[in-house]
C-alpha positions as CSV (number, residue, x, y, z in Angstrom):
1,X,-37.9,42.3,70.3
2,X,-38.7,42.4,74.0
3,X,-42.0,41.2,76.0
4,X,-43.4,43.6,77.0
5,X,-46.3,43.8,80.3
6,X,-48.6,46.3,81.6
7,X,-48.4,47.3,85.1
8,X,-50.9,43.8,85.8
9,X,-48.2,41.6,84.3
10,X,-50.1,40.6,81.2
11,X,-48.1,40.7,78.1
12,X,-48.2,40.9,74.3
13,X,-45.1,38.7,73.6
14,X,-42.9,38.7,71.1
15,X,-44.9,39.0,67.9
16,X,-45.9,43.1,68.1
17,X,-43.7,45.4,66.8
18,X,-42.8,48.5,69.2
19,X,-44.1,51.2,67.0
20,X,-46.9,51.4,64.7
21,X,-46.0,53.5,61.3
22,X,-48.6,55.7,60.1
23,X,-49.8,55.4,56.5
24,X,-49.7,58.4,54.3
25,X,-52.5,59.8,53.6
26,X,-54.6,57.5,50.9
27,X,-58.4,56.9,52.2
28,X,-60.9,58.2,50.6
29,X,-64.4,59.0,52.7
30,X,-67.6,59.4,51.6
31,X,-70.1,60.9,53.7
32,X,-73.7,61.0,52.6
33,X,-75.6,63.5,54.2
34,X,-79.3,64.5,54.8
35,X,-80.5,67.2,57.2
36,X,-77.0,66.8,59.5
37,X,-76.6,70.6,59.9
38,X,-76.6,70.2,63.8
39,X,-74.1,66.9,63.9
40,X,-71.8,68.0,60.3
41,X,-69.1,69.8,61.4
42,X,-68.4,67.5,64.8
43,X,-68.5,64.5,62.5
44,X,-66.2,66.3,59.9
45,X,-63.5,67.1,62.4
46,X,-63.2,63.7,63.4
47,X,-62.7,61.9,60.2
48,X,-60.3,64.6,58.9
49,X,-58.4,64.3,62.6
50,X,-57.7,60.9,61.1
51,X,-54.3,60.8,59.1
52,X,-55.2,58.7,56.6
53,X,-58.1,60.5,54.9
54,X,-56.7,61.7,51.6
55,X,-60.2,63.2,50.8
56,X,-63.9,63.5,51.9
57,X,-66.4,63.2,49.7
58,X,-69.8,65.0,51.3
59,X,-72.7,64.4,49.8
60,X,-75.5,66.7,50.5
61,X,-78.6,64.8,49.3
62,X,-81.1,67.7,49.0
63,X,-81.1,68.4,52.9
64,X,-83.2,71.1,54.0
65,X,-82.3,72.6,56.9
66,X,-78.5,74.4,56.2
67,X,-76.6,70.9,56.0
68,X,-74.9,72.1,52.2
69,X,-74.0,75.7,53.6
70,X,-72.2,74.1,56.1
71,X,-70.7,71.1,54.0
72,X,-69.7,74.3,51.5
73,X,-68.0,75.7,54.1
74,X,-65.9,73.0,54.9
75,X,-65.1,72.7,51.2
76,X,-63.8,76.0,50.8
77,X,-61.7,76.1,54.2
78,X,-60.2,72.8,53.5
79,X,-58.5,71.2,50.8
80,X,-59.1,67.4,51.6
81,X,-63.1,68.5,51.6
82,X,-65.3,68.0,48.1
83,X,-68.5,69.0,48.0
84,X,-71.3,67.8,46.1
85,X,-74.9,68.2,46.5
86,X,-78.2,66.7,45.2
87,X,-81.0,69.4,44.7
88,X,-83.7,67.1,45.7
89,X,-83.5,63.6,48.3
90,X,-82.7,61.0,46.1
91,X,-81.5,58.6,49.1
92,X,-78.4,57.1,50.1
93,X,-77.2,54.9,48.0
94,X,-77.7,57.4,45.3
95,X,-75.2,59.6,47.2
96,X,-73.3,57.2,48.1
97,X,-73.1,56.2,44.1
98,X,-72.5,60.2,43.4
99,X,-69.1,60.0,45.4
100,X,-68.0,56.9,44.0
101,X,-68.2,58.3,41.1
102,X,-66.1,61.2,42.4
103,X,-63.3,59.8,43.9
104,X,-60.0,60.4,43.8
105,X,-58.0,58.5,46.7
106,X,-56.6,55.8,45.8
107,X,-56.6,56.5,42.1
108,X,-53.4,56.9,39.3
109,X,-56.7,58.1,37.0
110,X,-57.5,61.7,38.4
111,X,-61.6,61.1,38.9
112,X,-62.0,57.5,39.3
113,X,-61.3,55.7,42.5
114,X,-60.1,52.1,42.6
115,X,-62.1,49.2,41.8
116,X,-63.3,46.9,44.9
């Protein structure tokens, strides 16, 4: 492999490979939300513009102000979107526990994610 320098003459050396392979898709995300109706669909765009996510897990966790039609609508215009939703706040980590218990990336057992 060749050094290679930018145009100020600093190099990376020998030890970088030329080209990066990209993983097949195999993350899953979750996403709690709660009242994100105005931010949602920018923030879902970008981690599905990411080709790794094999699935986003959005959690509505009783939002109030239009947050689950829009995370509804994602979920039935996109296939790596799952939508679940809380019909009161419960908090994060109780959303957060809602898609664990969800997911499917990762998994040989359709339903339960990997253990970490």
């Amino acid at each position: 492999m060749k050094d290679t320098h930018d145009s100020a003459g600093h190099g990376w050396g020998s030890g970088h490979a030329e080209a990066v392979a990209v993983a097949a898709p195999c993350l899953g995300v979750i996403m709690p939300c709660y009242n994100e109706a105005g931010t949602v669909d920018a923030i879902i765009g970008r981690v599905l513009a990411e080709p790794v996510v094999a699935e986003l897990i959005a959690v509505d966790d009783g939002s109030t102000d239009g947050t689950g039609d829009r995370l509804e609508a994602w979920a039935r215009r996109e296939p790596r979107v799952r939508f679940l939703r809380h019909e009161a706040n419960r908090g994060k980590g109780a959303a957060i526990r809602t898609g664990l218990a969800a997911a499917r990336a990762g998994s040989d057992h359709p339903g339960r994610g990997p253990r970490v």
